[in-house]
C-alpha positions in Angstrom: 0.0 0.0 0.0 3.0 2.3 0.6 4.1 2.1 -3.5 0.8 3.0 -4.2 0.8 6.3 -1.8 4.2 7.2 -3.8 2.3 6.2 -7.4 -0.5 8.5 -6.6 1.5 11.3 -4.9 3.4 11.4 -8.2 0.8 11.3 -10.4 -1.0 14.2 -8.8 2.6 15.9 -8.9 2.3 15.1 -12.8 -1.0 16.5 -13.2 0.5 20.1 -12.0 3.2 19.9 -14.4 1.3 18.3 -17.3 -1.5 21.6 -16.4 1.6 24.3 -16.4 3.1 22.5 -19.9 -0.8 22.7 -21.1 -2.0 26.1 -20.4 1.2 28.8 -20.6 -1.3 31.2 -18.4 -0.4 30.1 -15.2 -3.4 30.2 -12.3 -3.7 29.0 -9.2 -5.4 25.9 -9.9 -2.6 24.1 -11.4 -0.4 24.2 -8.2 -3.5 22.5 -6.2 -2.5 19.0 -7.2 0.6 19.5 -6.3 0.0 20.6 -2.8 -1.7 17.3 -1.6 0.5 15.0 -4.0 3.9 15.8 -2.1 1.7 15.0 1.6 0.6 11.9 -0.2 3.7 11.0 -1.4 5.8 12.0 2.0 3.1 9.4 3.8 4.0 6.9 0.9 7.2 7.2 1.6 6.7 7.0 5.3 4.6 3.7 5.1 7.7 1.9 4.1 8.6 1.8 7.3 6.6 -1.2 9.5 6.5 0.6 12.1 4.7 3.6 10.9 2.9 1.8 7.9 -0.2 2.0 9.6 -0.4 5.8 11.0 0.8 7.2 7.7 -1.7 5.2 5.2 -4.7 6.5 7.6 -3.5 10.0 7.4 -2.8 9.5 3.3 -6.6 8.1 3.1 -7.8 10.7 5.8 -6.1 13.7 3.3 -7.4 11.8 0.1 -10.6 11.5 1.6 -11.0 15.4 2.3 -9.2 16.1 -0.6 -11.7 14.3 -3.0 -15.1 15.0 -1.1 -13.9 18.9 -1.3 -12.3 18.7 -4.7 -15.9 17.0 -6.2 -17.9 19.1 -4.7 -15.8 22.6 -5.7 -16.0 20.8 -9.1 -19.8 20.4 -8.7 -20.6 24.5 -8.1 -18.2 25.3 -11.0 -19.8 23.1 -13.5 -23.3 24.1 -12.1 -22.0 27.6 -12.3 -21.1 26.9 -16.2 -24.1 25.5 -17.2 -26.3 28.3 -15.6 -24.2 30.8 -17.7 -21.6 32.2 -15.5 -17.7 32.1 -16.3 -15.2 29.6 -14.9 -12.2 28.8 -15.7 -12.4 25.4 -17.9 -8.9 24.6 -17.5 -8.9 25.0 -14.0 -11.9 22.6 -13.6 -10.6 19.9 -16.1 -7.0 20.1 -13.1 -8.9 19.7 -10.3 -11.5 17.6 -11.7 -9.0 15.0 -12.2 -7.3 15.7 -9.0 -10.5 15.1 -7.3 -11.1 11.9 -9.1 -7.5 10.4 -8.7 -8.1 11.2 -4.6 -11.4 9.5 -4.5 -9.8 5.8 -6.4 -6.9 6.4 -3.9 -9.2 6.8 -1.0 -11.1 3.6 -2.3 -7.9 1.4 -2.7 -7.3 2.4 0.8 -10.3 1.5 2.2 -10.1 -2.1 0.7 -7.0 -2.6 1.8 -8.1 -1.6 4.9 -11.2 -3.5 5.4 -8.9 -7.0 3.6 -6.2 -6.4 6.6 -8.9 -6.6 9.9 -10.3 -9.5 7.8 -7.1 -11.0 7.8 -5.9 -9.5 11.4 -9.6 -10.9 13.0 -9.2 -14.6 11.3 -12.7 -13.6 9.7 -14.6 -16.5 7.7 -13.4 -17.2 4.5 -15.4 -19.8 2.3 -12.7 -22.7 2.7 -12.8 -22.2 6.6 -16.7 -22.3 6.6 -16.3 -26.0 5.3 -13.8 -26.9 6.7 -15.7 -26.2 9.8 -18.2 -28.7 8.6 -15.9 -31.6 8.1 -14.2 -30.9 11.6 -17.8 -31.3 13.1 -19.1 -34.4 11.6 -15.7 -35.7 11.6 -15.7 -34.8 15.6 -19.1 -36.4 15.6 -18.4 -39.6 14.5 -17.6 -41.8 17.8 -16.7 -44.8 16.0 -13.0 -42.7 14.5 -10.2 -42.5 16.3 -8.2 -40.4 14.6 -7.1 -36.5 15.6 -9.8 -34.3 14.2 -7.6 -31.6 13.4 -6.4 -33.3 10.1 -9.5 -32.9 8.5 -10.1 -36.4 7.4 -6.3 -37.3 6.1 -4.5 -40.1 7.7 
């Protein structure tokens, strides 16, 4: 999960130069990316480390998560604002339109990660497990065996 903190944080580092190599007027917008890709990749760089992998992924997803809610729905007014007539900046809506969307797949990729390691940290039920729990009890129902019940049926 770590590599793909630093993948993201570069690509949103990208995004500002591939907007400043785009447009040759310069405006705010395109430095937006930018400021939330180096955080993301500082925390990507971070989670390397064992011992911090877990702190610096939840503040990457915590940042992404604001990041993207915010970004979607400054996105939403604009383009609401363009349709109803007024003027916006098109460029600048395009940046942070697909700032906002790289923030929200990074914040999703987090939270499955997430959510797959307590699966795997509680020893949740996976579909193998559930029958293998069947063949331990009607093995360990049989009185007739006497075998260890623990091998599942194999000798």
């Amino acid at each position: 999960m770590a590599r793909v903190g630093i993948v993201f944080g570069m690509l949103l580092c990208g995004l500002t130069y591939a907007a400043m190599v785009w447009d040759p007027h310069k405006i705010p917008a395109q430095f937006i990316p930018m400021m939330f890709g180096i955080p993301l990749l500082f925390c990507g760089v971070v989670a390397l480390n064992p011992h911090r992998r877990k702190a610096s992924m939840h503040t990457a997803a915590g940042l992404t998560g604001v990041v993207g809610v915010g970004g979607t729905v400054w996105c939403i007014t604009r383009f609401l604002k363009l349709v109803t007539g007024g003027a916006v900046n098109i460029h600048g809506l395009t940046v942070l339109s697909i700032m906002s969307l790289l923030c929200v797949i990074f914040l999703l990729v987090c939270l499955r990660s997430f959510v797959k390691m307590r699966r795997a940290q509680s020893g949740g039920p996976h579909e193998d497990a559930v029958v293998d729990a069947g063949l331990h009890q009607a093995a360990s129902s049989d009185p007739s065996t006497n075998r260890d019940v623990s091998t599942h049926g194999k000798a």
